[in-house]
PDB file of N, CA, C and O in Angstrom:
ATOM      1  N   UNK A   1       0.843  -1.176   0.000  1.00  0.00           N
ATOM      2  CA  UNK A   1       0.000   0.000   0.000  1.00  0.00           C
ATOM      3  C   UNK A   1       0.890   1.242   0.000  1.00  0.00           C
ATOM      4  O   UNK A   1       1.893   1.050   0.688  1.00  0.00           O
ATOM      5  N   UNK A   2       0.851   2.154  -0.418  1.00  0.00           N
ATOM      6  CA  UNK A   2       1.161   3.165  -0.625  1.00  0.00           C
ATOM      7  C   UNK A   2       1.265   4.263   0.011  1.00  0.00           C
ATOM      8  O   UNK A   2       0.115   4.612   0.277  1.00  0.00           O
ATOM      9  N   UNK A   3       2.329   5.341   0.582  1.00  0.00           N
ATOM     10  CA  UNK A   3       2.255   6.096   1.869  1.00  0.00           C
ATOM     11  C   UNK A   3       1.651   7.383   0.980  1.00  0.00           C
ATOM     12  O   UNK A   3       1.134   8.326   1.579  1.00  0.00           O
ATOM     13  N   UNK A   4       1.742   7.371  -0.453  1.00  0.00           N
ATOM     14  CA  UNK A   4       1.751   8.926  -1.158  1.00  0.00           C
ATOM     15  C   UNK A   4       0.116   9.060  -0.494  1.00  0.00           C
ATOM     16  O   UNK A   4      -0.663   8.151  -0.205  1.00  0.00           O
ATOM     17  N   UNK A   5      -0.096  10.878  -0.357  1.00  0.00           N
ATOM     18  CA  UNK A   5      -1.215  11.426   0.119  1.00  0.00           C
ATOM     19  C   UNK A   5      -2.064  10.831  -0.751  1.00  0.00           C
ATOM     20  O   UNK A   5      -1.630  10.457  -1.840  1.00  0.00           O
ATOM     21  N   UNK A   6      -3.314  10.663  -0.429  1.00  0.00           N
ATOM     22  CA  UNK A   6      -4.389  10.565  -1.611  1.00  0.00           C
ATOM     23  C   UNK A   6      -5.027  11.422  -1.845  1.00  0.00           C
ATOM     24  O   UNK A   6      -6.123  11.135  -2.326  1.00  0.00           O
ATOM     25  N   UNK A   7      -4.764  12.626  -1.679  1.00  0.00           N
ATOM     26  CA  UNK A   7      -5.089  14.153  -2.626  1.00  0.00           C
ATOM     27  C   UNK A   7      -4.209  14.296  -3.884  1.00  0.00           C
ATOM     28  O   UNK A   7      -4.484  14.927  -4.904  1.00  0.00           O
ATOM     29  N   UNK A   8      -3.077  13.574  -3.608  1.00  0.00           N
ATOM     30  CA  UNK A   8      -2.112  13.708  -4.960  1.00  0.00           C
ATOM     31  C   UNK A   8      -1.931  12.616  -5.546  1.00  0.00           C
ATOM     32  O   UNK A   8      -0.823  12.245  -5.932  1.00  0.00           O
ATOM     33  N   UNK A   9      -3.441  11.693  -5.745  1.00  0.00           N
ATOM     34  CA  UNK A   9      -2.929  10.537  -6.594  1.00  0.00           C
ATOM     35  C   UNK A   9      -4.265  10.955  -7.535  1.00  0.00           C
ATOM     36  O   UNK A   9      -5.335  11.543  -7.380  1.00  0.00           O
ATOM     37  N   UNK A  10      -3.519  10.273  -8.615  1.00  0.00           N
ATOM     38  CA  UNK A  10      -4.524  10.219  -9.877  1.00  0.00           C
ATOM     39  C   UNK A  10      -5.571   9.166  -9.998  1.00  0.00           C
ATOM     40  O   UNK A  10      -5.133   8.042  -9.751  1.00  0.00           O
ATOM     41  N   UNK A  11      -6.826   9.220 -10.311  1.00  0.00           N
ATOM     42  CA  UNK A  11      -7.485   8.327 -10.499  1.00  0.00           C
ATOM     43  C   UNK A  11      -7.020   7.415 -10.699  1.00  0.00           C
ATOM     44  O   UNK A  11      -6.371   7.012  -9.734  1.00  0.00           O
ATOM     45  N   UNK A  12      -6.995   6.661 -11.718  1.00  0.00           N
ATOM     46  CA  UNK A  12      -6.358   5.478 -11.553  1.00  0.00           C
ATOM     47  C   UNK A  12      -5.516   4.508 -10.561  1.00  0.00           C
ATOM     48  O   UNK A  12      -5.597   3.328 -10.220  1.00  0.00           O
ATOM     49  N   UNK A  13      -4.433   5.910 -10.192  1.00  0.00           N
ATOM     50  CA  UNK A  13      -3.535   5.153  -9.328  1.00  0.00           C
ATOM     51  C   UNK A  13      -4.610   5.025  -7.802  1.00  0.00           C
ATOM     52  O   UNK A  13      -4.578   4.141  -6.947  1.00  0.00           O
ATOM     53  N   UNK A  14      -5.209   5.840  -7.851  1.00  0.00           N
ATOM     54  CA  UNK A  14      -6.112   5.996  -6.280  1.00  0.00           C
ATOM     55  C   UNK A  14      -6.905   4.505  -6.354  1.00  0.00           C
ATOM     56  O   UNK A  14      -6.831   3.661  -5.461  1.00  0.00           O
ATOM     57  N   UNK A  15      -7.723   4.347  -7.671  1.00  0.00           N
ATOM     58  CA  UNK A  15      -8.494   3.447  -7.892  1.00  0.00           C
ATOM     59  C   UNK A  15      -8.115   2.146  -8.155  1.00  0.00           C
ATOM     60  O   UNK A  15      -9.125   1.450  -8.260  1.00  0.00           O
ATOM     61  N   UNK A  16      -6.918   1.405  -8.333  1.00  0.00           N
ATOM     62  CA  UNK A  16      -5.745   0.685  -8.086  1.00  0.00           C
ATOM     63  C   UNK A  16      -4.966   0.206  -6.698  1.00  0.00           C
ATOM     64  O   UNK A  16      -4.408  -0.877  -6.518  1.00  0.00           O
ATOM     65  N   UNK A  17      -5.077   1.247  -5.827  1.00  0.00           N
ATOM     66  CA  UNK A  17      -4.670   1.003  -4.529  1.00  0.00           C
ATOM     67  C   UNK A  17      -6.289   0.660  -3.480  1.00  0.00           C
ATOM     68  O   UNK A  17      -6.453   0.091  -2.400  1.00  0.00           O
ATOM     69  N   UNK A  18      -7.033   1.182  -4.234  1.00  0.00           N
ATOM     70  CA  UNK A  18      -8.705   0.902  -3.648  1.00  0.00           C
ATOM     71  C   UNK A  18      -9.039  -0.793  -4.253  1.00  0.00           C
ATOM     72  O   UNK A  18     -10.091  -1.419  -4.124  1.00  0.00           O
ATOM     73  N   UNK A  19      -8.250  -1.068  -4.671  1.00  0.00           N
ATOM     74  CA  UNK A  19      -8.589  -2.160  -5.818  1.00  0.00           C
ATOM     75  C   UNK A  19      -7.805  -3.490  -4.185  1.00  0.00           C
ATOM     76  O   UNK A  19      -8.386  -4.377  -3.559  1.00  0.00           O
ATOM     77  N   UNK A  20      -6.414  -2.989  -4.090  1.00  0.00           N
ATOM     78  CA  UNK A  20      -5.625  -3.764  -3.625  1.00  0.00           C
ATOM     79  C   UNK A  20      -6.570  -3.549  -2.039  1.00  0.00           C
ATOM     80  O   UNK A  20      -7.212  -4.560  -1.754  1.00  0.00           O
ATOM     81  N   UNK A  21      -6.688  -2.548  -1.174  1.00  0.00           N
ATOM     82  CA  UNK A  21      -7.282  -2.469  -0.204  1.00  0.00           C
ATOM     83  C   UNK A  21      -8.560  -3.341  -0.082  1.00  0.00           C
ATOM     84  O   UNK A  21      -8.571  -4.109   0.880  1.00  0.00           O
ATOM     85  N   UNK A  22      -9.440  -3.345  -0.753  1.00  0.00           N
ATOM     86  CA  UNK A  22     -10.559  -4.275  -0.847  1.00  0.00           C
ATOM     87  C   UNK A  22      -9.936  -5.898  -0.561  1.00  0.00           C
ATOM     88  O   UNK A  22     -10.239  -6.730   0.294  1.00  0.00           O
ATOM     89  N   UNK A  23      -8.955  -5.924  -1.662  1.00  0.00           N
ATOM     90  CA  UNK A  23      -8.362  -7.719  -2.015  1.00  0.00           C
ATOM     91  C   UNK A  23      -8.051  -8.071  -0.394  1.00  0.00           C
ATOM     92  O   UNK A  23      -8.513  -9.128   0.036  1.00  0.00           O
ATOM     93  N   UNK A  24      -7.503  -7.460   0.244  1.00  0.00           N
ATOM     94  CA  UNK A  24      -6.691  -7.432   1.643  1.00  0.00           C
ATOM     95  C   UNK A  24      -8.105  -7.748   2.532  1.00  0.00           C
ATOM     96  O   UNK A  24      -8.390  -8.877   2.930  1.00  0.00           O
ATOM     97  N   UNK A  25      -8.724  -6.851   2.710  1.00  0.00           N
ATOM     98  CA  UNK A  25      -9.492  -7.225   3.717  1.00  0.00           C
ATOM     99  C   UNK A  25     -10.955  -7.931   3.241  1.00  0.00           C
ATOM    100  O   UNK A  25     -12.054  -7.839   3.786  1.00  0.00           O
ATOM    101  N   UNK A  26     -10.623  -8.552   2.215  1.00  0.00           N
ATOM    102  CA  UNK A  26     -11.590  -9.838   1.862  1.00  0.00           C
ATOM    103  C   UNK A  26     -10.778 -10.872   2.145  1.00  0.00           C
ATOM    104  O   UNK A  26     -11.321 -11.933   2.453  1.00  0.00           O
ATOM    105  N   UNK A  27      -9.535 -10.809   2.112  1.00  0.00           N
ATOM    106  CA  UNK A  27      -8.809 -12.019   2.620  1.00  0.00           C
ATOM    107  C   UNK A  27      -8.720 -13.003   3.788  1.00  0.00           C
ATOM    108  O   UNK A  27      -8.302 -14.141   4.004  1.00  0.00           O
ATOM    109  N   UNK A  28      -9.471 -11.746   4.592  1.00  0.00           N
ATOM    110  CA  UNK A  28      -9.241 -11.877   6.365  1.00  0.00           C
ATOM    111  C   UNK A  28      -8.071 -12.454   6.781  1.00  0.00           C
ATOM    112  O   UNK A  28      -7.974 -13.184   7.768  1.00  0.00           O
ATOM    113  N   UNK A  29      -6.815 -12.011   5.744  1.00  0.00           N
ATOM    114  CA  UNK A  29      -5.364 -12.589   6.663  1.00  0.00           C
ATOM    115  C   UNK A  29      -4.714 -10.968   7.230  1.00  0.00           C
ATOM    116  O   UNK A  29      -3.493 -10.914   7.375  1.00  0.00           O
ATOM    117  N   UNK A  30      -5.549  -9.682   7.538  1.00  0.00           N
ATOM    118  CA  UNK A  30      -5.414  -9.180   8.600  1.00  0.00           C
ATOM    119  C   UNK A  30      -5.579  -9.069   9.715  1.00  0.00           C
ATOM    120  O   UNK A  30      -6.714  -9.421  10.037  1.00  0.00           O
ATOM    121  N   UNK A  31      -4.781  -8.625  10.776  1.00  0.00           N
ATOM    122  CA  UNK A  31      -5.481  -8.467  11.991  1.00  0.00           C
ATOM    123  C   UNK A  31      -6.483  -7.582  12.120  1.00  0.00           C
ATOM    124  O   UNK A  31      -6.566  -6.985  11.047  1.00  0.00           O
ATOM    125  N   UNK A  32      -7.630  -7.025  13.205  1.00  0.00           N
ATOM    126  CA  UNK A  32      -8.561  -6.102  13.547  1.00  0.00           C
ATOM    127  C   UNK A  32      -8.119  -4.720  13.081  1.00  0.00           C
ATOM    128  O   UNK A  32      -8.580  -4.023  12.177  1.00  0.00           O
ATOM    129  N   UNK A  33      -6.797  -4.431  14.184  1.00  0.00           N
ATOM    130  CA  UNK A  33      -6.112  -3.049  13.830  1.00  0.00           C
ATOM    131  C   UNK A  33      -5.655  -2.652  12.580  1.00  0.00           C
ATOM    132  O   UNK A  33      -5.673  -1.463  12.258  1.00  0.00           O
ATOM    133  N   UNK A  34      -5.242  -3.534  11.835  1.00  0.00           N
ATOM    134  CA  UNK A  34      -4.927  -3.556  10.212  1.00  0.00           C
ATOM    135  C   UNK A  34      -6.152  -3.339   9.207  1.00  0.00           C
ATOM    136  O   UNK A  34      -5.994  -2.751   8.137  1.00  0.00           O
ATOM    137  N   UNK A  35      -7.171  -3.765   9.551  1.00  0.00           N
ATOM    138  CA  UNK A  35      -8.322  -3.832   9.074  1.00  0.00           C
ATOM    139  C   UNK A  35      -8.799  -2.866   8.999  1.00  0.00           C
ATOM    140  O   UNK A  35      -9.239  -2.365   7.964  1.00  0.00           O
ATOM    141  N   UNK A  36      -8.815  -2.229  10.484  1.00  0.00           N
ATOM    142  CA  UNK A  36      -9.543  -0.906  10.316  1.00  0.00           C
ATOM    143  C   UNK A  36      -8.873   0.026   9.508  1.00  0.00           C
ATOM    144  O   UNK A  36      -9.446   0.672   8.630  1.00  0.00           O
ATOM    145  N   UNK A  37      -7.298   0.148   9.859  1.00  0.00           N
ATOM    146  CA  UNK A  37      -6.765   1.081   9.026  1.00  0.00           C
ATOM    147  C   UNK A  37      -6.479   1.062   7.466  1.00  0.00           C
ATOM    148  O   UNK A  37      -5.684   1.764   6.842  1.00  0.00           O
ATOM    149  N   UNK A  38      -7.538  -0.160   6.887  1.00  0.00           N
ATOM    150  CA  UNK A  38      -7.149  -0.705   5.685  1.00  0.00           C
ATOM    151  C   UNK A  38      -8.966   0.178   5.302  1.00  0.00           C
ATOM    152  O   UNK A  38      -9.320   0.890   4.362  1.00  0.00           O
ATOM    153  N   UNK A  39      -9.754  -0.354   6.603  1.00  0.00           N
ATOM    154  CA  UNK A  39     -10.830   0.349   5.728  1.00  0.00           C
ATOM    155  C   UNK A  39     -10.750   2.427   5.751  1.00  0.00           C
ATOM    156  O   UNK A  39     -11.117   3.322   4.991  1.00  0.00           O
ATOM    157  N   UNK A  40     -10.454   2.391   6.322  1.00  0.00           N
ATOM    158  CA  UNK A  40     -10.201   3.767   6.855  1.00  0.00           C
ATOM    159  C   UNK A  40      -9.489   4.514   5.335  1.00  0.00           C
ATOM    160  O   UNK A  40     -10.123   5.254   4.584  1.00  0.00           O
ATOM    161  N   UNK A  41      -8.438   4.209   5.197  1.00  0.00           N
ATOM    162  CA  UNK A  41      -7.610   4.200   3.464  1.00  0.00           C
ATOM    163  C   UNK A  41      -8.280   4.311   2.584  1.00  0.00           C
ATOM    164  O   UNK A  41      -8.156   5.204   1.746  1.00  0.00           O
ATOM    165  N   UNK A  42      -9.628   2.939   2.564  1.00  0.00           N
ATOM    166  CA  UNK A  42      -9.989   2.947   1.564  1.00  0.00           C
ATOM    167  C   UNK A  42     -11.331   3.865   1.134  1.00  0.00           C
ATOM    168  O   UNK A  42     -11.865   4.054   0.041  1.00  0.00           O
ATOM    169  N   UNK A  43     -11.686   4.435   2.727  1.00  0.00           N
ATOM    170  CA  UNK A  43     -12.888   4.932   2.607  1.00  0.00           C
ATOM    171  C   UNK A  43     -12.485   6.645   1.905  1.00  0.00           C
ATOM    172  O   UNK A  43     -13.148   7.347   1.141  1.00  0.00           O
ATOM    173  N   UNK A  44     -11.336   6.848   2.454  1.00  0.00           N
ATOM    174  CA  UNK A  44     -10.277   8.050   1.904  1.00  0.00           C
ATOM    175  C   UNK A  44     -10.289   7.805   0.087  1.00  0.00           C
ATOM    176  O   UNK A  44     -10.671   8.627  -0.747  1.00  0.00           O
ATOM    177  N   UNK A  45      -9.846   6.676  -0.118  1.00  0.00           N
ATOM    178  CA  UNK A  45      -9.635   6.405  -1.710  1.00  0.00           C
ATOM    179  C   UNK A  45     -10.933   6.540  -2.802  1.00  0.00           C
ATOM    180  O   UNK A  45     -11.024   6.854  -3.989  1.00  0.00           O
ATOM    181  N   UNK A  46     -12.081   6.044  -1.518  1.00  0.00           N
ATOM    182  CA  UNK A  46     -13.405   6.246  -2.405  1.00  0.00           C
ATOM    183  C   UNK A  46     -13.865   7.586  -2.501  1.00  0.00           C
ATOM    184  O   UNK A  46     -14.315   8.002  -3.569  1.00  0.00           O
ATOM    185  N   UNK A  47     -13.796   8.301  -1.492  1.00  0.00           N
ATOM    186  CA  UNK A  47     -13.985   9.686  -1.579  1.00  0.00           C
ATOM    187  C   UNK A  47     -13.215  10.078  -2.695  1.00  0.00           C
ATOM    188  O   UNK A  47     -13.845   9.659  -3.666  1.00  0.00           O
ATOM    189  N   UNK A  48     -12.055  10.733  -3.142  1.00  0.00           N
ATOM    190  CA  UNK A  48     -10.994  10.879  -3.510  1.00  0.00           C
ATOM    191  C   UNK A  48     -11.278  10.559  -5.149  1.00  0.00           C
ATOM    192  O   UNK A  48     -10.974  11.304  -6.081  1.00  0.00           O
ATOM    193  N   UNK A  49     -11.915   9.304  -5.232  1.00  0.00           N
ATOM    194  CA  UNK A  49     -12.252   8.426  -6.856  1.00  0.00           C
ATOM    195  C   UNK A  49     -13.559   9.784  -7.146  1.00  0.00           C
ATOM    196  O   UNK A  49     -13.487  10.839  -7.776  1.00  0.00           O
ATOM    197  N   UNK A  50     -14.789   9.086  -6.289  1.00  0.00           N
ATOM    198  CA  UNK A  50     -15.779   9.948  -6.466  1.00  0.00           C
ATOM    199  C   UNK A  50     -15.763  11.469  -6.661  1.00  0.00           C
ATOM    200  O   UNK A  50     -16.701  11.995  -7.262  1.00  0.00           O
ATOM    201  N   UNK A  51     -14.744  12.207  -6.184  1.00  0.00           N
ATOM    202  CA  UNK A  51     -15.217  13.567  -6.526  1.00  0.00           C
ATOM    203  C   UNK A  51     -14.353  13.648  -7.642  1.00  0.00           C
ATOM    204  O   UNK A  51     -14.743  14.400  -8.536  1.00  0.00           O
ATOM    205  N   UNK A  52     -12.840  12.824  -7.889  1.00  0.00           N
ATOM    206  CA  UNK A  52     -12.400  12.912  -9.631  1.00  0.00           C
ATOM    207  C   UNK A  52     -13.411  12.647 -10.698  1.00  0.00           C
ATOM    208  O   UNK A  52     -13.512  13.284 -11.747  1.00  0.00           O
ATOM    209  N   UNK A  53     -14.147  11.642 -10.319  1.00  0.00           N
ATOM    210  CA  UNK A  53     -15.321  11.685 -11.257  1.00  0.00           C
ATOM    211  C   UNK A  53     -16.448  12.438 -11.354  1.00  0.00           C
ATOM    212  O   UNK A  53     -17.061  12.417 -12.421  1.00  0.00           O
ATOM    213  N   UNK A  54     -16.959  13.300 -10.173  1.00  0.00           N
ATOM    214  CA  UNK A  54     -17.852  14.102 -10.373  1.00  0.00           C
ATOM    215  C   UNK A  54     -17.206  15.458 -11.382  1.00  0.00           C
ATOM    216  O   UNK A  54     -17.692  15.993 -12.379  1.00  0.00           O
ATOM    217  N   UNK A  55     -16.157  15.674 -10.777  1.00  0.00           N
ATOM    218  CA  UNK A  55     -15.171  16.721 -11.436  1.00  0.00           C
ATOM    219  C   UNK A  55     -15.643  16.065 -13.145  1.00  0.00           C
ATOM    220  O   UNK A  55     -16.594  16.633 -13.683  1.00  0.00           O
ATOM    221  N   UNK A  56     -14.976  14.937 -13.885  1.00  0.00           N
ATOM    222  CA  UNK A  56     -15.086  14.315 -14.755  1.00  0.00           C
ATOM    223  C   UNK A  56     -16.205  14.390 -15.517  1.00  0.00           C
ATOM    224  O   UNK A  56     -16.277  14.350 -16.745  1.00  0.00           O
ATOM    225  N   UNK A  57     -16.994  14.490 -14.790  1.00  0.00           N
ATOM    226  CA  UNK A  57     -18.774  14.515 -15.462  1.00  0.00           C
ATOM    227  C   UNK A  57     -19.242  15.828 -15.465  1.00  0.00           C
ATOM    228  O   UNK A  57     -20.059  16.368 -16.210  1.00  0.00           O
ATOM    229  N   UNK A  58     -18.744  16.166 -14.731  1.00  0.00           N
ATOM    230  CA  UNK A  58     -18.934  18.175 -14.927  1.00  0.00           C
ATOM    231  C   UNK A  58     -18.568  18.228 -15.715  1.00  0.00           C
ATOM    232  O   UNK A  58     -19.399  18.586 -16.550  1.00  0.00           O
ATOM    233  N   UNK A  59     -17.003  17.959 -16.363  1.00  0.00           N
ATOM    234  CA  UNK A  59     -16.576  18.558 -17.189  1.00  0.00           C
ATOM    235  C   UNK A  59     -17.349  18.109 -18.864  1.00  0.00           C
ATOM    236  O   UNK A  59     -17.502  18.910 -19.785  1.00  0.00           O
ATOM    237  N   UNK A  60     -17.649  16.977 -18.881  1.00  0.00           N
ATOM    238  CA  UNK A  60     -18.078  16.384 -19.685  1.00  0.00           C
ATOM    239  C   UNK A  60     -19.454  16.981 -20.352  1.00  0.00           C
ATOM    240  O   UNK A  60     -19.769  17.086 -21.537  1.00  0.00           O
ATOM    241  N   UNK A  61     -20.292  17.398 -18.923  1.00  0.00           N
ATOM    242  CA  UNK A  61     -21.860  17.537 -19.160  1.00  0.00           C
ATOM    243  C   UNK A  61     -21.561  19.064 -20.252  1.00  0.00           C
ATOM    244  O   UNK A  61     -22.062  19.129 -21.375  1.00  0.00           O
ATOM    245  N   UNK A  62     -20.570  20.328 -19.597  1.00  0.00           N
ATOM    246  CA  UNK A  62     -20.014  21.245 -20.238  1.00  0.00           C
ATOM    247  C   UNK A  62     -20.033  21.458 -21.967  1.00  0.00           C
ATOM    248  O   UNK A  62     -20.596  22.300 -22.667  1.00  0.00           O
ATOM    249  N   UNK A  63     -19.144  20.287 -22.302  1.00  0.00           N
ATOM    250  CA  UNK A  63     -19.595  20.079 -23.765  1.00  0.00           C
ATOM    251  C   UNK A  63     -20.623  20.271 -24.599  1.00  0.00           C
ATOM    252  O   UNK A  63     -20.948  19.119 -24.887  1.00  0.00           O
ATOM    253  N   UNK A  64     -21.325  20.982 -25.156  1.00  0.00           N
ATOM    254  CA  UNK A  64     -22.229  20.820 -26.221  1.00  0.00           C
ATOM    255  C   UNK A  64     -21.722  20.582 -27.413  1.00  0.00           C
ATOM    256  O   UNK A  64     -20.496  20.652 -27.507  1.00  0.00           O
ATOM    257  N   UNK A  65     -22.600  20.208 -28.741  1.00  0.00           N
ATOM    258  CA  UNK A  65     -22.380  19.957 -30.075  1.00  0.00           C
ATOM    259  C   UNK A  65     -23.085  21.142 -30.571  1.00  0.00           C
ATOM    260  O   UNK A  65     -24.162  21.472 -30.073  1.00  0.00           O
ATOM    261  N   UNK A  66     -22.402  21.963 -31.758  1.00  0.00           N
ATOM    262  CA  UNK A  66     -22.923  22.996 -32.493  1.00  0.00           C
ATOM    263  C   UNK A  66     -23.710  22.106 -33.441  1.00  0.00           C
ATOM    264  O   UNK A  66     -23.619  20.880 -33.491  1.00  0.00           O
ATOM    265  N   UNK A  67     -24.393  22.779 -34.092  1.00  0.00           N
ATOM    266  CA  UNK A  67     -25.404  22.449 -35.434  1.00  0.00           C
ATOM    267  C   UNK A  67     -25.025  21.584 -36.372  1.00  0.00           C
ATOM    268  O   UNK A  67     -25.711  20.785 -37.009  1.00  0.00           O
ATOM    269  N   UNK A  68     -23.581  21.857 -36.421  1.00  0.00           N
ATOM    270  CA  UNK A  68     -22.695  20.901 -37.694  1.00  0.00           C
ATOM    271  C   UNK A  68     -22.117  19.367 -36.781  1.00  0.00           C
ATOM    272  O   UNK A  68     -21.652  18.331 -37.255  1.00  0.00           O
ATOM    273  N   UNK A  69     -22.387  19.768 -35.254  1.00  0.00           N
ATOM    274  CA  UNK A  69     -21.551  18.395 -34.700  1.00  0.00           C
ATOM    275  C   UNK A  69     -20.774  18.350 -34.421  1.00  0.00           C
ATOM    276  O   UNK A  69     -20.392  17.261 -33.992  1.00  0.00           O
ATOM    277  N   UNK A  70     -19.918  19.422 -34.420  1.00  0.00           N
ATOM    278  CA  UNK A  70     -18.786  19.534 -33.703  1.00  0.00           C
ATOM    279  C   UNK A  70     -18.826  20.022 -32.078  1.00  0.00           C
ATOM    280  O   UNK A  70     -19.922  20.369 -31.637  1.00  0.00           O
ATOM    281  N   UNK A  71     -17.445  20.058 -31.030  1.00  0.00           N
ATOM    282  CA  UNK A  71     -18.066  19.716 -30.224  1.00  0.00           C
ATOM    283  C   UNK A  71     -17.717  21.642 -29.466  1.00  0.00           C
ATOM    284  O   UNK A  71     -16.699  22.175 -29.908  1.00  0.00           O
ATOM    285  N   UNK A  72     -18.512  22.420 -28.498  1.00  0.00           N
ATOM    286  CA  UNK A  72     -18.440  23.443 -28.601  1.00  0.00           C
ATOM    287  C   UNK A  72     -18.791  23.694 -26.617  1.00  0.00           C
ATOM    288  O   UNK A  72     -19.436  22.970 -25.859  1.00  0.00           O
ATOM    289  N   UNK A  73     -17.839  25.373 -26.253  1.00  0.00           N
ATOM    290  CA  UNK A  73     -18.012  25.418 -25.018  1.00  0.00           C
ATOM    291  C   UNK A  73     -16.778  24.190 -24.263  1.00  0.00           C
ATOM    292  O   UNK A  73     -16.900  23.535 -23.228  1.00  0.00           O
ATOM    293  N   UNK A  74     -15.645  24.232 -25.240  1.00  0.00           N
ATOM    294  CA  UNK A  74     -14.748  23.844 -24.701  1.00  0.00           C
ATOM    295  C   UNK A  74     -13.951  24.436 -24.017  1.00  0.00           C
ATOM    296  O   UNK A  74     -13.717  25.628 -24.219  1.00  0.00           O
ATOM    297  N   UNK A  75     -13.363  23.744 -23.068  1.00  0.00           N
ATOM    298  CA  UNK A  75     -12.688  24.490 -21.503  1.00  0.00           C
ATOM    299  C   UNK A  75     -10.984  23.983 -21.738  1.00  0.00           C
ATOM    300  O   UNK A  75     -10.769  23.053 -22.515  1.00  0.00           O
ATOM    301  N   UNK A  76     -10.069  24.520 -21.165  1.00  0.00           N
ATOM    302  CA  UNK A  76      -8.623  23.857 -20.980  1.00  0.00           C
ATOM    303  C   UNK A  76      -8.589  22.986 -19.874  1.00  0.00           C
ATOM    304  O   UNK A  76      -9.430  23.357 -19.056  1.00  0.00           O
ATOM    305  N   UNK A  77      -8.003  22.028 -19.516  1.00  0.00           N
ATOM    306  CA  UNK A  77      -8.571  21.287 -18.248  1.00  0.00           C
ATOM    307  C   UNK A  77      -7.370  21.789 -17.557  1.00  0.00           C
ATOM    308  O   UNK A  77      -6.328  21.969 -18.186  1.00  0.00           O
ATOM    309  N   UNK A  78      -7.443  21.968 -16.596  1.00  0.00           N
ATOM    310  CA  UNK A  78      -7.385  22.410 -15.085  1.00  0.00           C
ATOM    311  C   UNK A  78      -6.335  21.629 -14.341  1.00  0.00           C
ATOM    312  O   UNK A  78      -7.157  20.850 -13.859  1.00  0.00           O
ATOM    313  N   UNK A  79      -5.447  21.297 -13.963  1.00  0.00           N
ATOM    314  CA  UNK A  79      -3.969  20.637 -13.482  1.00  0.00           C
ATOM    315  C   UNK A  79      -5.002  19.862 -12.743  1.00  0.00           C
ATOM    316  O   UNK A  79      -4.665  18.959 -11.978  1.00  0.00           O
TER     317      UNK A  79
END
């Protein structure tokens, strides 16, 4: 598992380490205290997924198509 903050991970990588956190404590080869701090991580990682994707779908909904179909009300994306 990974010590980097999870404000500074990228989807993927967030959603990857949420991937491995789940595998772990379906395993039940943690202890209690491990457990919790495994769900605790992951409840951090789901937050973290979810608002990259709300962000994601904002940006998306943004988009319109002009008359001809092309796509219009485009934005620069944002670091």
């Amino acid at each position: 598992m990974s010590e980097k903050p999870v404000a500074e991970m990228s989807f993927e990588v967030a959603m990857a380490e949420l991937e491995t956190v789940v595998s772990k404590l379906e395993s039940s080869q943690v202890t209690l205290d491990d457990s919790i701090k495994l769900y605790e991580r992951g409840a951090e990682l789901k937050k973290h997924c979810e608002e990259k994707l709300k962000t994601a779908e904002e940006k998306v909904a943004q988009i319109t198509l002009s008359p001809d179909g092309k796509p219009q009300n485009l934005k620069p994306v944002e670091g």
